[in-house]
N, C-alpha and C positions, 0 to 999 in steps of 0.2 A: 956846677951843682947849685952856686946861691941864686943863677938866675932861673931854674929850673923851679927850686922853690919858691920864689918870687912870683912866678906865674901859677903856682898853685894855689897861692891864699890871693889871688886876686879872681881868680876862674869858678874857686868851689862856692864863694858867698854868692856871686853872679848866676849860676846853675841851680840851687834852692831855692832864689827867688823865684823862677820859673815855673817849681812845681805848685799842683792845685793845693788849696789849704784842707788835704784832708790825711788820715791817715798814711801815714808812708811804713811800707814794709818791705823789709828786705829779709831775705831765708838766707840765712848761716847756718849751714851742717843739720839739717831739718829744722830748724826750730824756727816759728814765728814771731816774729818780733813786733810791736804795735807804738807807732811813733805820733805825733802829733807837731803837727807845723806851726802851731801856734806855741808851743815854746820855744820857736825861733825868735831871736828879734828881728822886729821890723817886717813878719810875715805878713803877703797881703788878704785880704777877708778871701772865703770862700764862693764859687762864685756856682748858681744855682739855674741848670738850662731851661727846667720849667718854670713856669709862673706858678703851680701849684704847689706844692708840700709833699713827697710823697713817702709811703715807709719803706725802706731797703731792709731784706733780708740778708745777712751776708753769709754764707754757706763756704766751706775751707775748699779751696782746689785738689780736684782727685790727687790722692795720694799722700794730701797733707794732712799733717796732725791738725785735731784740735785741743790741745791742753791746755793752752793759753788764751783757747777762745770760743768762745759760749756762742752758740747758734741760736740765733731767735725763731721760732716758730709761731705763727698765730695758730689756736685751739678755735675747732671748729664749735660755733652754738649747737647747744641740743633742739634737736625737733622736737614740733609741736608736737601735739596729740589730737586725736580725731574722735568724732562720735557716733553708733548706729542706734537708733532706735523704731519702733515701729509698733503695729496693733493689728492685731490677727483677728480677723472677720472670715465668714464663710460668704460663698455665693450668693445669699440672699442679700448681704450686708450686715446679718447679724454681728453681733461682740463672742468671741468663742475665749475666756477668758482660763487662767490654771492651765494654758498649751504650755509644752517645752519646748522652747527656744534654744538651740544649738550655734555657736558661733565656731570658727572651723578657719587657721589660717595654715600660712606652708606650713610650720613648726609646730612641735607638740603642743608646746606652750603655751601656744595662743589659743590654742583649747577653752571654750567655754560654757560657761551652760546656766538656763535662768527660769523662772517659770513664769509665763504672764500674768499682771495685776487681774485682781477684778474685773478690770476694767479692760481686761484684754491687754494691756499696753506692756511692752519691754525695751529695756535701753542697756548695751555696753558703750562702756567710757574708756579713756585713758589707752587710747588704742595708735600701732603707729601707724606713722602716714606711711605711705608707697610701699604699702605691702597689701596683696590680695587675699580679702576675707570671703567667705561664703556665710551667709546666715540658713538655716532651713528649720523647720516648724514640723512637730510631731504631735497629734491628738487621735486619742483612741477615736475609732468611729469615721477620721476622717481621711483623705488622702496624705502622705506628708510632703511637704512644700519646702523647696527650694530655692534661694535664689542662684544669681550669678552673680561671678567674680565682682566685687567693691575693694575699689583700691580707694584711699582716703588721702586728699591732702589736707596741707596745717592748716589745723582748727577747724575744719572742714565737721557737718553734723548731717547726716544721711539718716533721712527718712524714708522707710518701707511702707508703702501706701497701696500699693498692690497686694497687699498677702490676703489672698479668699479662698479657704479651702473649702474640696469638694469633699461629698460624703463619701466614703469606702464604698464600691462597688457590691462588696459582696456584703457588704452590710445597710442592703436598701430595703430588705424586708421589715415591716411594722408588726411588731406584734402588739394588737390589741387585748387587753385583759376586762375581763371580764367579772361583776360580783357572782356567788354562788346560786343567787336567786334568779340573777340573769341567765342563767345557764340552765337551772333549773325552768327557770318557763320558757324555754327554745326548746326544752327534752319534754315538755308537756305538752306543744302545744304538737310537735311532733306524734307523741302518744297516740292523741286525739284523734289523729286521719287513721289509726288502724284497725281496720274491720275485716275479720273474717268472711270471705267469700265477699268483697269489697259492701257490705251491708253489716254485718252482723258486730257489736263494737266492741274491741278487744284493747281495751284503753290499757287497763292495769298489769300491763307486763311491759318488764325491761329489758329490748334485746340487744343493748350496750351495754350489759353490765360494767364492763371496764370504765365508763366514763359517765356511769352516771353518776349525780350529785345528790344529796337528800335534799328532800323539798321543804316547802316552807309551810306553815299549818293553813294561812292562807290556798295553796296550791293545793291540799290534800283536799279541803273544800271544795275546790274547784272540781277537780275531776271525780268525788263521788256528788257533786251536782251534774255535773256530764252526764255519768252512768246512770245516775236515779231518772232523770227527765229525757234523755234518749227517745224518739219517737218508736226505734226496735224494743227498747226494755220496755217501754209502755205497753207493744202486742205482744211481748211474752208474758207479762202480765195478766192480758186477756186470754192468753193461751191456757195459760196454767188454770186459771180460773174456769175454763171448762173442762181438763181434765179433771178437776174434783168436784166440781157439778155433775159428771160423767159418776166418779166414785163416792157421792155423794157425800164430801167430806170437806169441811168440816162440818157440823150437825145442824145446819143449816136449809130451810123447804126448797123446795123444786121452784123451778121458773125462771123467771126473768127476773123476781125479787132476790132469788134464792142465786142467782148469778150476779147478781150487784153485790151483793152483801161476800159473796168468797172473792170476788173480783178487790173490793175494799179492805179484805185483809189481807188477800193477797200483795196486794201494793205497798199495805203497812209494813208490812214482814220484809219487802224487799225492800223498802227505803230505811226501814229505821237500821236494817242490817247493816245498808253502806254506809249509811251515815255513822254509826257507831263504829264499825270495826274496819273503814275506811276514812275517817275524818277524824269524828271526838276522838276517839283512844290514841290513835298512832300520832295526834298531836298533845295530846297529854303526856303518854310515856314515851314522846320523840322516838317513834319507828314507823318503819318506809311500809306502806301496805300493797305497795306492789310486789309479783313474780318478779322474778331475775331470771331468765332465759339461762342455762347455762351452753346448750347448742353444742358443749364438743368432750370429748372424752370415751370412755367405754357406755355402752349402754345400761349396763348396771349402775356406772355412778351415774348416770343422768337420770338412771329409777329412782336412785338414793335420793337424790337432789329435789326431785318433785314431790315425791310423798314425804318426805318432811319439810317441804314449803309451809302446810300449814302451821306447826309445831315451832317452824324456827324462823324469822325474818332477820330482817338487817335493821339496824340500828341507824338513827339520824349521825348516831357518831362512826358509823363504817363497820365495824362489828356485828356479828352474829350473835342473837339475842333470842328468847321465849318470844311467841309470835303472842306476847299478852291480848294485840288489839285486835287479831284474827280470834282467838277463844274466847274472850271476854266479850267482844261484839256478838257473837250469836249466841251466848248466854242469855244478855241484857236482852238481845233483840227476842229472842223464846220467851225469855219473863215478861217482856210488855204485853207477849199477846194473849196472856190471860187477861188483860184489861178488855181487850173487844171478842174474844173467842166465845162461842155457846160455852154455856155453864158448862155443860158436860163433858166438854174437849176441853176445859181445865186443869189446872194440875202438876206435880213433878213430874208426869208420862210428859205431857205438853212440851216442856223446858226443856227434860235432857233427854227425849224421843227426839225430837226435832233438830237436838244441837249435836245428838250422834251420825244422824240424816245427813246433817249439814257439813258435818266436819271428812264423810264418807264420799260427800258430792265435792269436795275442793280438793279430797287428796285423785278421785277421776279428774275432774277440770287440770292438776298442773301437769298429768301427765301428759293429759292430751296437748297442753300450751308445750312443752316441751318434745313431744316428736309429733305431732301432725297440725296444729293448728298457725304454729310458725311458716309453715310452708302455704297456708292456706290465706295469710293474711296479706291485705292487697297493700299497703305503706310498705310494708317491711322488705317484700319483694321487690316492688321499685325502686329502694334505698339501697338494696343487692345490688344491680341491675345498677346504680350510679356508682358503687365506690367500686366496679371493675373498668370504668371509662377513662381511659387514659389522660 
């Protein structure tokens, strides 16, 4: 036994020399144990296979505890963050600025939404890398725009340079507007072509009622200068003027003198009439001195409707009104012709003979505008004749 131990304590200091200078562990009944060879004496330095430095994780062997020993782990850095911005132009290249911007990733989350500057221009930040984004673009009026998948790396800033939206298809129609007096002299100069038996001028009726506009004092001038100077109302003029050379009336000699002089008032009578109760008045107390065509309903209301044309007009403000500038005009126009009429044919018979005559001869004239002269009239029927052309 003493030489047994003898060779013990010469063998065991010889056998720890030999180990590397690094921790030493030995497992007893599970537990880990952590030794150090440097508090041996006379342990030699540790000796290191690379020439660099490097860091050792150390991780416990399946199955063994770790209570006595802390695992190192390195902690990965956070990613960057990425950036899209872009400026939404149409085809032309115009700026299309106030569009909504939609950003759109897997996750609900990344959910976004923005509206562009002024200036057209929008920008999402703070976005992450290696995830795919969709941007897409919404504006009333115009197509909406998508892009494709943008996957972002670190710090990476993505410009959208390409975004030109088209205009909506079904929203390629213009509608042009129009002021009330433009509309109003397209509806006059229309007026103007309709003639009775394509001669005879049948300017002052409206057979759009739905869409006519009231005219401007300007326009009412217009068109009872049309009807006064007409080369047909000039030979109806001459006409009339021999039916009462014929009836020897007004009290006026026989002849060629006697035909100038009724021919002269005749023309008075008919101009001062339009002029008054187609021009002055209806632009004094703003009403329309035209018929309004009514064209459909039962025949009785369309009697109603014509013989009280005299009595009742429209109004510049759309309403139905006292036709003041139809009754007042052939008042005024009866009263002036005591200025040039023979003495003898002067008078209250004068004024309200002639303004009973007159008011008996328009409520014949709107009948007839309303079932026979409509059909007689050469615009109106070609204007038929276009709005059934497919």
């Amino acid at each position: 036994m003493k030489i047994l131990s003898k060779l013990l304590v010469v063998l065991v200091p010889t056998l720890l020399m030999q180990l590397p200078a690094s921790t030493c562990l030995a497992a007893q009944e599970g537990t880990v144990v952590a030794s150090s060879v440097s508090s041996l004496p006379d342990a030699p330095a540790p000796q290191i296979s690379s020439s660099k430095t490097r860091d050792t994780v150390s991780t416990p062997a399946e199955g063994a505890s770790t209570n006595g020993l802390e695992t190192a782990q390195k902690t990965p850095a956070p990613l960057a963050e990425g950036h899209i911005s872009g400026t939404v132009m149409d085809v032309n290249g115009d700026l299309v600025p106030s569009a909504t911007v939609v950003l759109d990733g897997p996750q609900a989350e990344d959910h976004r939404q923005t509206v562009a500057s002024e200036n057209a221009a929008f920008e999402f930040d703070a976005l992450k890398v290696g995830v795919p984004y969709r941007v897409s673009v919404h504006v009333a009026g115009f197509v909406d725009w998508a892009s494709t998948p943008i996957v972002l790396s670190s710090e990476q800033l993505v410009s959208l340079v390409n975004i030109q939206l088209k205009v909506d298809g079904q929203q390629t129609s213009v509608t042009v507007s129009a002021s009330t007096e433009q509309i109003a002299t397209e509806q006059i100069q229309m007026e103007e072509q309709q003639r009775v038996l394509g001669f005879i001028p049948n300017f002052y009726v409206v057979y759009d009622a739905a869409n006519a506009v009231p005219l401007t004092p300007k326009l009412k001038y217009r068109l009872a200068l049309k009807v006064a100077t007409d080369p047909v109302t000039i030979v109806a003029v001459g006409f009339m003027a021999g039916v009462k050379q014929v009836g020897n009336t007004p009290d006026f000699q026989q002849g060629a003198r006697g035909y100038g002089q009724r021919f002269g008032v005749q023309a008075a009578d008919g101009f001062s009439d339009i002029m008054l109760g187609g021009a002055i008045l209806p632009s004094l107390l703003h009403q329309d001195p035209r018929y309004f065509y009514q064209g459909t309903g039962s025949t009785s209301s369309r009697m109603r409707h014509a013989m009280m044309a005299p009595f009742v007009c429209h109004g510049d403000n759309g309403r139905l009104q006292p036709n003041y500038s139809s009754l007042g005009g052939d008042l005024l126009s009866n009263a002036l012709s005591n200025l040039y009429y023979p003495e003898s044919n002067r008078g209250y018979n004068l004024v309200f003979g002639n303004f009973a005559i007159g008011t008996a001869g328009r409520m014949v004239s709107t009948l007839a505008q309303e079932f026979v002269l409509g059909k007689l009239t050469h615009a109106v029927s070609k204007r038929g004749n276009n709005s059934k052309t497919p």
